[in-house]
Structures are given as structure tokens and as C-alpha cells.
N, C-alpha and C positions, 0 to 999 in steps of 0.2 A: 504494500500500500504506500501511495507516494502521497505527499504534501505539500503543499506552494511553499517557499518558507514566507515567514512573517514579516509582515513591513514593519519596519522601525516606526517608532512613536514620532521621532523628531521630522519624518517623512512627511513632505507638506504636499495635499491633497491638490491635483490639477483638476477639477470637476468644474471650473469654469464659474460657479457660484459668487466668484466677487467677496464670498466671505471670510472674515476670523474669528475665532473661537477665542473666546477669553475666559479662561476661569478663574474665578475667586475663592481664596482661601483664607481660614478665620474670620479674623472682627471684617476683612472685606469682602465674603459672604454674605456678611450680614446688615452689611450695608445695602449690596445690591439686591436683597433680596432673592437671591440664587444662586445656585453654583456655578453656573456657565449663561455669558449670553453669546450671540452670533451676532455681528458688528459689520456691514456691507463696506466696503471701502469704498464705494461712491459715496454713500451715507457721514463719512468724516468730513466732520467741518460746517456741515450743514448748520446744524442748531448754534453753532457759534458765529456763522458767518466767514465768508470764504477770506476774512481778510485774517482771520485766527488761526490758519495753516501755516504752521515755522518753514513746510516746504512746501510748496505747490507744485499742481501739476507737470509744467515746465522743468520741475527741479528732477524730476524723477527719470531715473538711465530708462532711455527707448527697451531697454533688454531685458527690465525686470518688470516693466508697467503689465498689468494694472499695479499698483503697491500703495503704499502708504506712512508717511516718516511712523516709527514708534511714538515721538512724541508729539506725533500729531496724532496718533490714538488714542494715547494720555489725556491729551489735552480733550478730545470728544468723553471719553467715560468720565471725565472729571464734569463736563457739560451736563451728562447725565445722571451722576451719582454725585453730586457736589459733596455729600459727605467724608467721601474718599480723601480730602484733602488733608484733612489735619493727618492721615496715614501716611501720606507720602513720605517723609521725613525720614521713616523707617523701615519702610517697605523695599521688598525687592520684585524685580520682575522680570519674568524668564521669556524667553519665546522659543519652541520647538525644543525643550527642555535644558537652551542652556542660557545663563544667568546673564541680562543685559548691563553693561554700565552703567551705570547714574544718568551719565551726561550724553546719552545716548535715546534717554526717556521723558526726563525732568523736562516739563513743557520749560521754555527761557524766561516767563513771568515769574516763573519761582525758582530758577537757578540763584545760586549761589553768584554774585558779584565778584569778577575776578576767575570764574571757573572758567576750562577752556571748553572751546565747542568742537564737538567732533560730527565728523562726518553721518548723517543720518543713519541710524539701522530701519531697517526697510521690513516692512510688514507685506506678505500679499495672502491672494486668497489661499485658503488652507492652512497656513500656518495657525499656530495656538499659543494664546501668547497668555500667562501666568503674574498672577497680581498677587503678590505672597505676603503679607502684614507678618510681623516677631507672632510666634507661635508660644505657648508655654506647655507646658502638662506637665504630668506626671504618673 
């Protein structure tokens, strides 16, 4: 008996959907009110207005479009989940399970003064991008 092998987690879906998965974990669970939403990357920007995009359309390599900066995702969930803010500070956030920069996500309204800016990390459909708040247990 044979079996496909397994696609990787971090494998990001080409089904054309335009979407990403975001999931939240802990206190920002509970903020969103759910574990996961699905986020259109046309949909970024919208509720903020297209002039709230740190990259715009133009900005984005012919090669990887449709996409979307991360912190221009940020900056849309923060539109939607305003309460997410005061979490930022502490939070980390992953995309296709590996861990983003700071300065990679942190919309620049709330950067650090003095921090450098680095070059966009880029969001497209299928990827899954991870909003992690400090955890505690025991």
C-alpha cells in the first residue's frame, strides 16, 4: 500500500483564493473572538483606507503578486480587532510557522523611533500567519 507523502505545514496553498489564515492564540483569541479568521488580501486596507498601506500595490515584486506587506496585515487586524493593540508590545508573530521580526510586522505608527526599517515580509494567498500573545501555564 502506497501513500502521497505529507505536505509540510509551512507549505503555502496555490488555490487561487486570495486568502490568509490567521490564527490566534491566548489573551488574542480572545480578543478576536476565535481561533482563526481568513483575511482576502484585496480586503487589506480597505477599512483603513488605501492611504494606511506602509506598501502599496506598486510596491509589490510583479513575481510574488497577489501579496501583501505583513504589516500591512497588522495594521488591517489591528482595524478590526482594535483591542489587539495594547498586545502588541509582547506578542510575536509567525507566518508559515516561522517566527517574523519585529520590524518586519510592527505597523511604523507604532514603531519604535530610531528602529531600522527593513525590507517588507510579504504575505500571499495560503500562507498562515500566527499572532502568538506570552502564554503562561502550568
Amino acid at each position: 500500500m502506497s501513500s502521497s507523502p505529507a505536505t509540510p505545514a509551512s507549505a503555502a496553498r496555490t488555490d487561487g483564493s486570495g486568502l490568509v489564515t490567521v490564527l490566534f492564540f491566548a489573551a488574542a483569541k480572545d480578543v478576536a473572538g476565535a481561533a482563526s479568521v481568513e483575511i482576502a488580501i484585496a480586503d487589506v486596507g480597505v477599512d483603513a483606507g488605501a492611504g494606511a498601506l506602509q506598501h502599496g500595490p506598486r510596491q509589490i515584486p510583479p513575481s510574488i503578486a497577489p501579496a501583501v506587506s505583513l504589516a500591512d496585515l497588522v495594521e488591517h487586524l489591528l482595524a478590526r480587532f482594535p483591542d489587539l493593540k495594547p498586545l502588541l508590545a509582547s506578542m510575536m508573530v509567525a507566518v508559515n510557522l516561522d517566527y517574523a521580526p519585529l520590524e518586519s510586522w510592527l505597523p511604523a505608527r507604532l514603531a519604535v523611533a530610531g528602529g531600522q526599517p527593513r525590507e517588507p515580509l510579504w504575505v500571499r494567498p495560503g500562507d498562515e500567519v500566527a499572532l502568538i500573545p506570552p502564554v503562561s501555564g502550568g
